[in-house]
N, C-alpha and C positions, 0 to 999 in steps of 0.2 A: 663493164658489161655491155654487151651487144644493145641494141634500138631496140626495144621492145613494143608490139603491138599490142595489149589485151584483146582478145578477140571475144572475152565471156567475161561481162558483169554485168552487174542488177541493179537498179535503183530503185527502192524502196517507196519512195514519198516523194513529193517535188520539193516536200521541204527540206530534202538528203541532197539535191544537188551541189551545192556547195560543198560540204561533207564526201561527195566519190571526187570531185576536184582535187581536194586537196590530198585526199588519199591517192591519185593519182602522181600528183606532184611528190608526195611523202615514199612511195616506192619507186620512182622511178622511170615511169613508163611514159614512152611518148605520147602514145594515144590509146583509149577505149573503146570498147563496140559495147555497147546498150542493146544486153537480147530484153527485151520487153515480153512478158508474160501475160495470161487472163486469167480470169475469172470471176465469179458473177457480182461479187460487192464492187468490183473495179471497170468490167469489162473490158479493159486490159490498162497496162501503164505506158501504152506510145505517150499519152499528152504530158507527162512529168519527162521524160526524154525527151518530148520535141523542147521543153523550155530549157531542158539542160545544154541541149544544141545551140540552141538561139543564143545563150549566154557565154558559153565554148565553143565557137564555130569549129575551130578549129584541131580539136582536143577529142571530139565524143563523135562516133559514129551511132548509128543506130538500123535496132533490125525492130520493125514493129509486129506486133502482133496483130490475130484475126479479131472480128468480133462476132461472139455467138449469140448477142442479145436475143435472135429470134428464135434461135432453139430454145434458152432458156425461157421465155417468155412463150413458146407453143405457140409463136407466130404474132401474137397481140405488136411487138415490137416489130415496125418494119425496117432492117438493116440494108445498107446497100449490099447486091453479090458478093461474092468472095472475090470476082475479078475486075468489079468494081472498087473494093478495096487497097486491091495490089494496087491499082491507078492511082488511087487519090495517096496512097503512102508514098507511091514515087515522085507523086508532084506533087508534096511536101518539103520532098528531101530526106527521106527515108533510103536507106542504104542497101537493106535486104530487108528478109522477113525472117522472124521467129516463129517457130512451131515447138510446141510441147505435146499435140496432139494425140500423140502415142506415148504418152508418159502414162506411167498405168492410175496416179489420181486424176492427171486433168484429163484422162482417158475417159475417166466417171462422170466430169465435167459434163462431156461433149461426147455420148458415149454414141457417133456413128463410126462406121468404119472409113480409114482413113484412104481404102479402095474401090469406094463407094461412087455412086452417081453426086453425093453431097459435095464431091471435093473434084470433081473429074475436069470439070472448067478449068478451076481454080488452077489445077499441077499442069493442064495445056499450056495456060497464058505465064505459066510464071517459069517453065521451059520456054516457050517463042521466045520471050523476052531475055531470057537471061540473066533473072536476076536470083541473086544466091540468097540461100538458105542456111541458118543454124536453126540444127532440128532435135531434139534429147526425145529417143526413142529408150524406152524400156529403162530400169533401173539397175543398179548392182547383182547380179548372180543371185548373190548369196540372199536376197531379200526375199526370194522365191522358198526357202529354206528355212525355219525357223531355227535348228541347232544351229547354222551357220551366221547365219544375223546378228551382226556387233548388238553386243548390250545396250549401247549409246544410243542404236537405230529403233531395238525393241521396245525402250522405256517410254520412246516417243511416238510408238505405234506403227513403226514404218516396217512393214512386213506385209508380205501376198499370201494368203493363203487360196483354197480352191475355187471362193468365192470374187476372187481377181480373175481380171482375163489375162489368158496363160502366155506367157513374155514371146514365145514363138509365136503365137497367133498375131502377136504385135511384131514380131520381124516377118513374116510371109506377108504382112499386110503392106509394109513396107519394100519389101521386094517386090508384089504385085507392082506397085506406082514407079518405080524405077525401073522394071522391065517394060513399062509404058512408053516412059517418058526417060530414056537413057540421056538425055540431053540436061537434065537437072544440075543446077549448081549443088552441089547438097555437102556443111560441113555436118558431120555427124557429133554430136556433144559428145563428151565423157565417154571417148575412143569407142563409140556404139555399146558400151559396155561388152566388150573383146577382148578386153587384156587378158583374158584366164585361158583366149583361144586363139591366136596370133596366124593360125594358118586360115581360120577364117574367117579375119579381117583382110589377110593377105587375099584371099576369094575372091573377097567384097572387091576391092580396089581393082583390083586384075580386072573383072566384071564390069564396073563402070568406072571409066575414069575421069567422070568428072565429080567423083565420091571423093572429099578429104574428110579427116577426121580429127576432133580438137582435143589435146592432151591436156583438160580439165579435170583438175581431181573431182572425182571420187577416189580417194584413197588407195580404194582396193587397187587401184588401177598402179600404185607403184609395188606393191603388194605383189601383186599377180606378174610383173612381169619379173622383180627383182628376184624370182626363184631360179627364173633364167636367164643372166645377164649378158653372156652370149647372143642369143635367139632374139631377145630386147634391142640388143644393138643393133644386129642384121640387118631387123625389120626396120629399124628409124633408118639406117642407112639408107636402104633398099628403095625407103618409101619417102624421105627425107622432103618430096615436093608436094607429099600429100597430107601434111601435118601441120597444123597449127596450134600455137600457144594460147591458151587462156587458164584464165583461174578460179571464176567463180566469186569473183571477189564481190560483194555487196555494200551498198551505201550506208548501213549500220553496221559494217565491220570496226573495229578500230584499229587504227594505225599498224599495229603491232600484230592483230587478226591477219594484216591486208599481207607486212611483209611476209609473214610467218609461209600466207600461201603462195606467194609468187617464190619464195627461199627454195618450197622445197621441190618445186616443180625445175625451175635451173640447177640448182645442187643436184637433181637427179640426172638431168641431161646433162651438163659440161664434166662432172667428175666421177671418178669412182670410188668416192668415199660409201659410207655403210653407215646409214643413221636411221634413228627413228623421228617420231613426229615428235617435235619442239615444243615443250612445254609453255603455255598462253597460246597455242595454235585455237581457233575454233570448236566447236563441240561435232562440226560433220567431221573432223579429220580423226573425230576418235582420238581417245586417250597413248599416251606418247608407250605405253605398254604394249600396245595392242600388233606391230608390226616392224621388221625391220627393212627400211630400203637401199640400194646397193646400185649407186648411180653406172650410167653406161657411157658416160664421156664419150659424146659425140666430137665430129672435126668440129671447126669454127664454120667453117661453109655452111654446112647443115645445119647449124644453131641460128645462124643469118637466115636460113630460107623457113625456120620453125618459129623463128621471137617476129616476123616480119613481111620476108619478100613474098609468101606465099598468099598473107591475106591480104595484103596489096596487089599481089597479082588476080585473085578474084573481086576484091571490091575496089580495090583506087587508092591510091598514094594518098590522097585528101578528104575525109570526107563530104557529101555533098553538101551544098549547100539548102540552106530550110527558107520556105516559101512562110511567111511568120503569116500571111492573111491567112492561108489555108490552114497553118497547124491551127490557130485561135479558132477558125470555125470547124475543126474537126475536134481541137478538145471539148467545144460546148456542142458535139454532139456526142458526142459519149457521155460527157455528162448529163443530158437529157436522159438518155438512156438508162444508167446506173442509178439516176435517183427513179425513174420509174419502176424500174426492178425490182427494186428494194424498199420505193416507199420512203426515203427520203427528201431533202429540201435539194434542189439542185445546189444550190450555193455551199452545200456542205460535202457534196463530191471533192475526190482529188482529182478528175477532170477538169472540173471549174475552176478548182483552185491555182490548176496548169498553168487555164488561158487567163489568167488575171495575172500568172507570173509573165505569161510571152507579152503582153500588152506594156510591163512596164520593164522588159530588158530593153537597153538603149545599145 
């Protein structure tokens, strides 16, 4: 198997960092990128990634996330700027940034517009700068839909009805900020969710090009294109330097969770076999009934510039290195924050718990 980069996993806990290591080492992969998410009991998980850094220098990159302490707090909490943020992430050692922003729950989160004067600084300075982005706008097609919505997704509530805001309003918003700022690093998660329309991803790319896009299941996305494995090839070919590998893999996956997702994502690219989803795969990949896929055997070159050269061409052969004084005084302020939020004991955050792990990696 070709070098593999993960360009998309999760870490759960600080107490999972040892746990994505060795799942790391158990599939195969050279290295990781840590997209870090938010939300209000956490205000986000950069400080369990800065300490998984500090203890993997070499192993784990990292995209950190914003923090909305002050919206949700109606201002009581005072947060640095957003472009004050990008700063202090990069004189960390933080490697890009995460955005879920336009994700239609933590869209509810943080419910400003992502074209708004809230965010206008913030997409200036992190265009000047250059520093990229993994960003999951909108979800699966079919979540908009309730007959089309896997069972697996319904039982757990995951469906938009009218009372959602509408998935196009979340892609015009996003086209506003990139007709702004054409100069964005921007990888788009889970193929923008486009696989069911391939000429208008093909748009998207043609339009900016500094737009890639990361071949992360969601499912549907082998799904969608395996109907046409001609048109699926084309486009990887065509597009082959604007794509990257990730998998979604998370820090409570198990071993066997972990291969299951990076299997089927290479079994789709290098071959043309015809499978479905492998039974002990995860519960998002849907039950092994539900779909079949029909790989598009790419060359080798093109598997090199999708498992690797691509997001090393945007973020760096290595990741950076971590500033350990800074990350310990930014995980104990996030912790400051999230037990305010919430009314709990500082000491019982996973912020805190971070900076007590960076303080004693050697």
């Amino acid at each position: 198997m070709s070098t593999i980069i993960d360009s998309h996993v999760h870490l759960r806990h600080v107490s999972e960092r040892s746990a994505l290591e060795r799942i790391r080492r158990y599939v195969g992969v050279e290295r990781m990128n840590i997209v870090c998410i938010y939300g209000r009991e956490v205000i986000n998980h950069n400080p369990p990634a800065f300490a998984t850094k500090a203890e993997y220098p070499d192993r784990f990159y990292v995209f950190g996330s914003l923090d909305h302490a002050s919206y949700w707090s109606g201002g009581k909490i005072v947060t640095p700027s957003l472009v004050e943020q990008v700063d202090r992430l990069l004189a960390i050692g933080c490697d890009g940034i995460k955005m879920l922003e336009n994700k239609p729950t933590h869209r509810r989160m943080v419910d400003i517009g992502i074209d708004g004067p809230y965010f206008a600084d913030y997409f200036a300075h992190v265009e000047a700068l250059g520093v990229p982005i993994v960003w999951h706008v909108n979800d699966p097609e079919e979540f908009w839909h309730p007959e089309l919505t896997p069972g697996w997704a319904t039982q757990r509530g995951w469906g938009y009805d009218e009372t959602w805001i509408p998935k196009e309003q979340l892609y015009s918003e996003v086209r506003n900020v990139l007709e702004r700022h054409p100069k964005l690093n921007i990888v788009f998660a889970h193929f923008y969710f486009l696989s069911a329309d391939l000429p208008r991803a093909a748009r998207l790319l043609d339009r900016f090009p500094n737009v890639k896009l990361d071949v992360c299941p969601g499912i549907e996305m082998f799904y969608n294109m395996s109907m046409d494995v001609q048109a699926a090839s084309e486009f990887f070919t065509k597009y082959q330097y604007r794509l990257i590998l990730g998998t979604d893999i998370s820090s409570n996956h198990t071993y066997e969770e972990a291969r299951l997702r990076l299997g089927i994502i290479t079994r789709w690219l290098e071959t043309s076999d015809e499978f479905r989803v492998p039974e002990g795969a995860d519960f998002v990949l849907g039950p092994p009934e539900d779909g079949i896929m029909r790989g598009i055997a790419l060359p080798s070159e093109a598997l090199e510039r999708i498992y690797r050269e691509n997001f090393e061409s945007l973020v760096g052969p290595h990741p950076k290195p971590l500033n350990r004084d800074l990350a310990v005084e930014e995980s104990m302020r996030i912790a400051r924050e999230a037990a305010e939020l919430n009314g709990v004991p500082v000491e019982s955050t996973q912020a805190y718990l971070a900076a007590e792990a960076l303080t004693r990696v050697i």
